[in-house]
C-alpha positions in Angstrom: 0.0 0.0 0.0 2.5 2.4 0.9 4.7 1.8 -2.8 1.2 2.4 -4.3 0.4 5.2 -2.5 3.6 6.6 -3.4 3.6 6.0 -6.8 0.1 7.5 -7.2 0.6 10.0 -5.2 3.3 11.6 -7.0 2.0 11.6 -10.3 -1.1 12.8 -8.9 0.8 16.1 -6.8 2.9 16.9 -10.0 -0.7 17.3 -12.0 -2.8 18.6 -10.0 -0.5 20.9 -7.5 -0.4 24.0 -9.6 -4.1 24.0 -9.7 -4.0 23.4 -5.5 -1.6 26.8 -5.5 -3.8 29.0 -7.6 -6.8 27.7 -5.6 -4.8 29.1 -2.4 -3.8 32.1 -3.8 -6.8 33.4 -5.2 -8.4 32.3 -1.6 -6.1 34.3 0.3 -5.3 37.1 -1.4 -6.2 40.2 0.0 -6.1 42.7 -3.1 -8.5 43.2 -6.1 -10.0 39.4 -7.6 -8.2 38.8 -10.4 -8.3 36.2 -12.8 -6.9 32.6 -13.1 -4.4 34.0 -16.0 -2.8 37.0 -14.0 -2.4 35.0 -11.0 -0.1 32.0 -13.4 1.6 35.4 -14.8 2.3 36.6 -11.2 3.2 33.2 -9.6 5.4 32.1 -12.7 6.0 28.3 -13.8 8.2 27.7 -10.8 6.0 29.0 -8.6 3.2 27.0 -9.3 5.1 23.9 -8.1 5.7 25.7 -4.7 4.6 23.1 -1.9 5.6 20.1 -3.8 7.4 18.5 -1.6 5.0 19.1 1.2 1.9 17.8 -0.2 3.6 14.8 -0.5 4.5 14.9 2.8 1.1 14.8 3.6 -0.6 12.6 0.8 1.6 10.2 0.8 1.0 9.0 4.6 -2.3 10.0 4.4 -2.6 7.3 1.2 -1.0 4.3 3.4 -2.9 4.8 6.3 -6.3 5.3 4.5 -6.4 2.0 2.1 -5.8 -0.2 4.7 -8.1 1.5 7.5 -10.7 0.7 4.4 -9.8 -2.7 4.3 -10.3 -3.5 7.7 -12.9 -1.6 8.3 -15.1 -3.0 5.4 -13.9 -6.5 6.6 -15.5 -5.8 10.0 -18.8 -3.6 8.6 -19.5 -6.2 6.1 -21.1 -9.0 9.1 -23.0 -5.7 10.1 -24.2 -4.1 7.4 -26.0 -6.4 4.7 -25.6 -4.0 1.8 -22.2 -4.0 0.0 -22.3 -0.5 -1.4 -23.7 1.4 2.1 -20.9 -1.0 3.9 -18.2 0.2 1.6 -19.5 4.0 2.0 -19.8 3.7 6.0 -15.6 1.8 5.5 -14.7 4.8 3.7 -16.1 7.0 5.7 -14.3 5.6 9.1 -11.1 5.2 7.4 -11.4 8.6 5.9 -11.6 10.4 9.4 -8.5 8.5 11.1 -6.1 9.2 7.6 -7.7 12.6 8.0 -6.9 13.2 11.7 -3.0 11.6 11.6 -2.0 13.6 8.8 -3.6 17.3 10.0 0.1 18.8 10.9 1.3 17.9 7.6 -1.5 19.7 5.8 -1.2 22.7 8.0 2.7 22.7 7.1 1.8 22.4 3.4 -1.0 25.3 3.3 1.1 27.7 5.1 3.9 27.5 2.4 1.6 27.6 -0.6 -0.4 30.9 0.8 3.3 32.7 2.4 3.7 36.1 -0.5 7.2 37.2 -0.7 6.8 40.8 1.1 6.1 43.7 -1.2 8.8 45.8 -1.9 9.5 48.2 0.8 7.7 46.2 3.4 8.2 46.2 7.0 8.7 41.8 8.1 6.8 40.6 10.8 9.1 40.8 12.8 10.4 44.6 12.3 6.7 45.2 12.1 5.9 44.4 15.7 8.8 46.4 16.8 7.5 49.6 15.6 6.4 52.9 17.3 4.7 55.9 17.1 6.6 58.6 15.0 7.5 62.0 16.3 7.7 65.2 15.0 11.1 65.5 13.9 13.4 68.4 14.0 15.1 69.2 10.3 18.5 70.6 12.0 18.7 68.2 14.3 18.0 65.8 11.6 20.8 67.4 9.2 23.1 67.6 12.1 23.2 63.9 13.0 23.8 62.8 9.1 26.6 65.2 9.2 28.2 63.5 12.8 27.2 60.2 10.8 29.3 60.7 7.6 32.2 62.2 9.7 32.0 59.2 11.6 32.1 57.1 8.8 35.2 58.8 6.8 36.8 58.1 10.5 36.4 54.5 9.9 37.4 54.1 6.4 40.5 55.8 7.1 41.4 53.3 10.0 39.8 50.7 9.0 39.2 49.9 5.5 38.4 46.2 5.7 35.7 47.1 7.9 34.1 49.1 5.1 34.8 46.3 3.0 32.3 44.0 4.9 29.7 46.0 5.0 26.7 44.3 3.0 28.6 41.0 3.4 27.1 39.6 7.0 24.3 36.6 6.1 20.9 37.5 6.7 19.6 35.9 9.6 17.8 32.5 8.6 14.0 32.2 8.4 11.6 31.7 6.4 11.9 31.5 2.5 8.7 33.3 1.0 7.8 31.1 -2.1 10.2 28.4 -1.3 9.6 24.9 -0.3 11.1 24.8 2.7 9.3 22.2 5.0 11.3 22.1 8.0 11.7 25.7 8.2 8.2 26.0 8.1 7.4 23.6 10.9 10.0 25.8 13.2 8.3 29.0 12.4 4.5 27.2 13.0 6.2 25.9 16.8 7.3 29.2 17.4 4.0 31.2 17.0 1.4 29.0 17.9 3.1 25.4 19.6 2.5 21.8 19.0 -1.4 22.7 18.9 -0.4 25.0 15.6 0.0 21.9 13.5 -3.7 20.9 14.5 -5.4 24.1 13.1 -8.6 23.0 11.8 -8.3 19.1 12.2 -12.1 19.5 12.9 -12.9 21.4 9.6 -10.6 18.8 7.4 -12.3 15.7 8.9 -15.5 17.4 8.1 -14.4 17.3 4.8 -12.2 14.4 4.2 -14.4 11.5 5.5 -17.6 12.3 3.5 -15.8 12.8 0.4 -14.2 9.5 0.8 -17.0 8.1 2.2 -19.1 8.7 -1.3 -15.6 8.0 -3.2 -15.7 4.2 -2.3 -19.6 4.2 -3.2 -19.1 5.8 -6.6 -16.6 3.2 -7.3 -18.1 0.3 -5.5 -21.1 0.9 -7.8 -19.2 1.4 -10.9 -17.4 -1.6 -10.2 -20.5 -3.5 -9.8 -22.1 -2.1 -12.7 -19.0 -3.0 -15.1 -18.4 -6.6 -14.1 -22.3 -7.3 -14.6 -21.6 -5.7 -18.2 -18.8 -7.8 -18.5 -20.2 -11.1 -17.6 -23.2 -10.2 -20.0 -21.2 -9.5 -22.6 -19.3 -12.7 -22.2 -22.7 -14.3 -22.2 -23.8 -12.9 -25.6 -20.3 -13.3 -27.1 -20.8 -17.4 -26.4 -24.3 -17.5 -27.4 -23.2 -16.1 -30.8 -20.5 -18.2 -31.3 -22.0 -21.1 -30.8 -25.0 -19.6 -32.9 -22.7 -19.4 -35.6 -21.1 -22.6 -35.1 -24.0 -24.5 -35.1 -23.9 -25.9 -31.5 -26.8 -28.6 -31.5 
């Protein structure tokens, strides 16, 4: 189950994960609507695959524990429930809210790197954000003044110190999160950090609520289908032998 899952799984996240972005980012952006063709424009091709790696992180698992949570459970609802189709729909269902449940942190980790923006230009991070205050009035001398003290203080430097000069612009920004990369671990540290384990189980409720019937009425569709195709098959296999032996002249 789990090399299926696997296997599925990523050919399914390399179709249908540019459509999963675009659906975030027209759900969370803040601006003006705007259509499906600006947003590909503004996200670019490389940013359409952002969260890649993460929803594999969480469909994967989530494929390996559901199929054989189904399995078992329609084993055990079959004695109970007489129908085949309402026990396979009441199996899915089951299995659908544990796969659901287990893999919650991973979907939370996965979201918050498809909706992150890279700040707008000019833009304050969270972080300097919090830390400002209230502006003053300021004085233009005293303002003038200081920038002259500054520059002085700067020629100073060069003059004594020119390799100090020299590394200016060179230090490594501090490490956090990549907007628009798919940076799974750093992600989980910055989730820990604001919000603690109970962060990675935002909305567990609301994606149970949404998982288990869908895969409830999944394993329905298909148990039916599946029903109604071998009963075409066997038919057809029916006809095919009447014919032949029509033809043959079977006495």
């Amino acid at each position: 189950h789990i090399l299926n899952a696997y296997t599925f799984r990523h050919v399914r996240t390399s179709v249908t994960n540019p459509l999963e972005v675009l659906k975030i980012t027209a759900q969370t952006n803040k601006g003006p609507s705007k259509s499906t063709w600006q947003l590909i424009r503004e996200i670019g091709p490389a940013g359409l695959f952002n969260g890649w790696k993460a929803t594999l992180f969480r469909d994967i698992p989530f494929s390996g524990i559901y199929f054989p949570c189904y399995i078992q459970a329609k084993t055990v609802l079959s004695s109970m429930v007489p129908n085949p189709l309402w026990a396979a729909m009441a199996s899915g269902l089951v299995a659908g809210m544990f796969a659901a449940a287990v893999t919650t942190p991973a979907d939370v980790i996965k979201t918050n790197i498809q909706a992150a923006r890279p700040p707008a230009p000019g833009a304050l991070s969270e972080e300097a954000s919090g830390a400002r205050v209230e502006s003053q009035p300021v004085d233009v001398h005293d303002e003038l003044s200081n920038a002259h003290r500054a520059s002085e203080r700067g020629r100073e430097t060069a003059a004594t110190n020119p390799a100090a000069v020299s590394n200016v612009g060179k230090q490594k920004s501090r490490p956090g999160i990549t907007h628009g990369k798919d940076n799974v671990w750093s992600m989980t540290q910055k989730i820990y950090a604001k919000k603690g384990w109970q962060g990675f189980w935002s909305g567990v409720d609301a994606r149970i609520s949404r998982q288990a019937p869908a895969q409830g009425v999944c394993l329905f569709v298909f148990e039916c289908l599946k029903q109604t195709f071998r009963k075409k098959v066997l038919l057809g296999s029916l006809v095919e032998v009447a014919v032949s032996d029509d033809v043959i002249g079977v006495k």
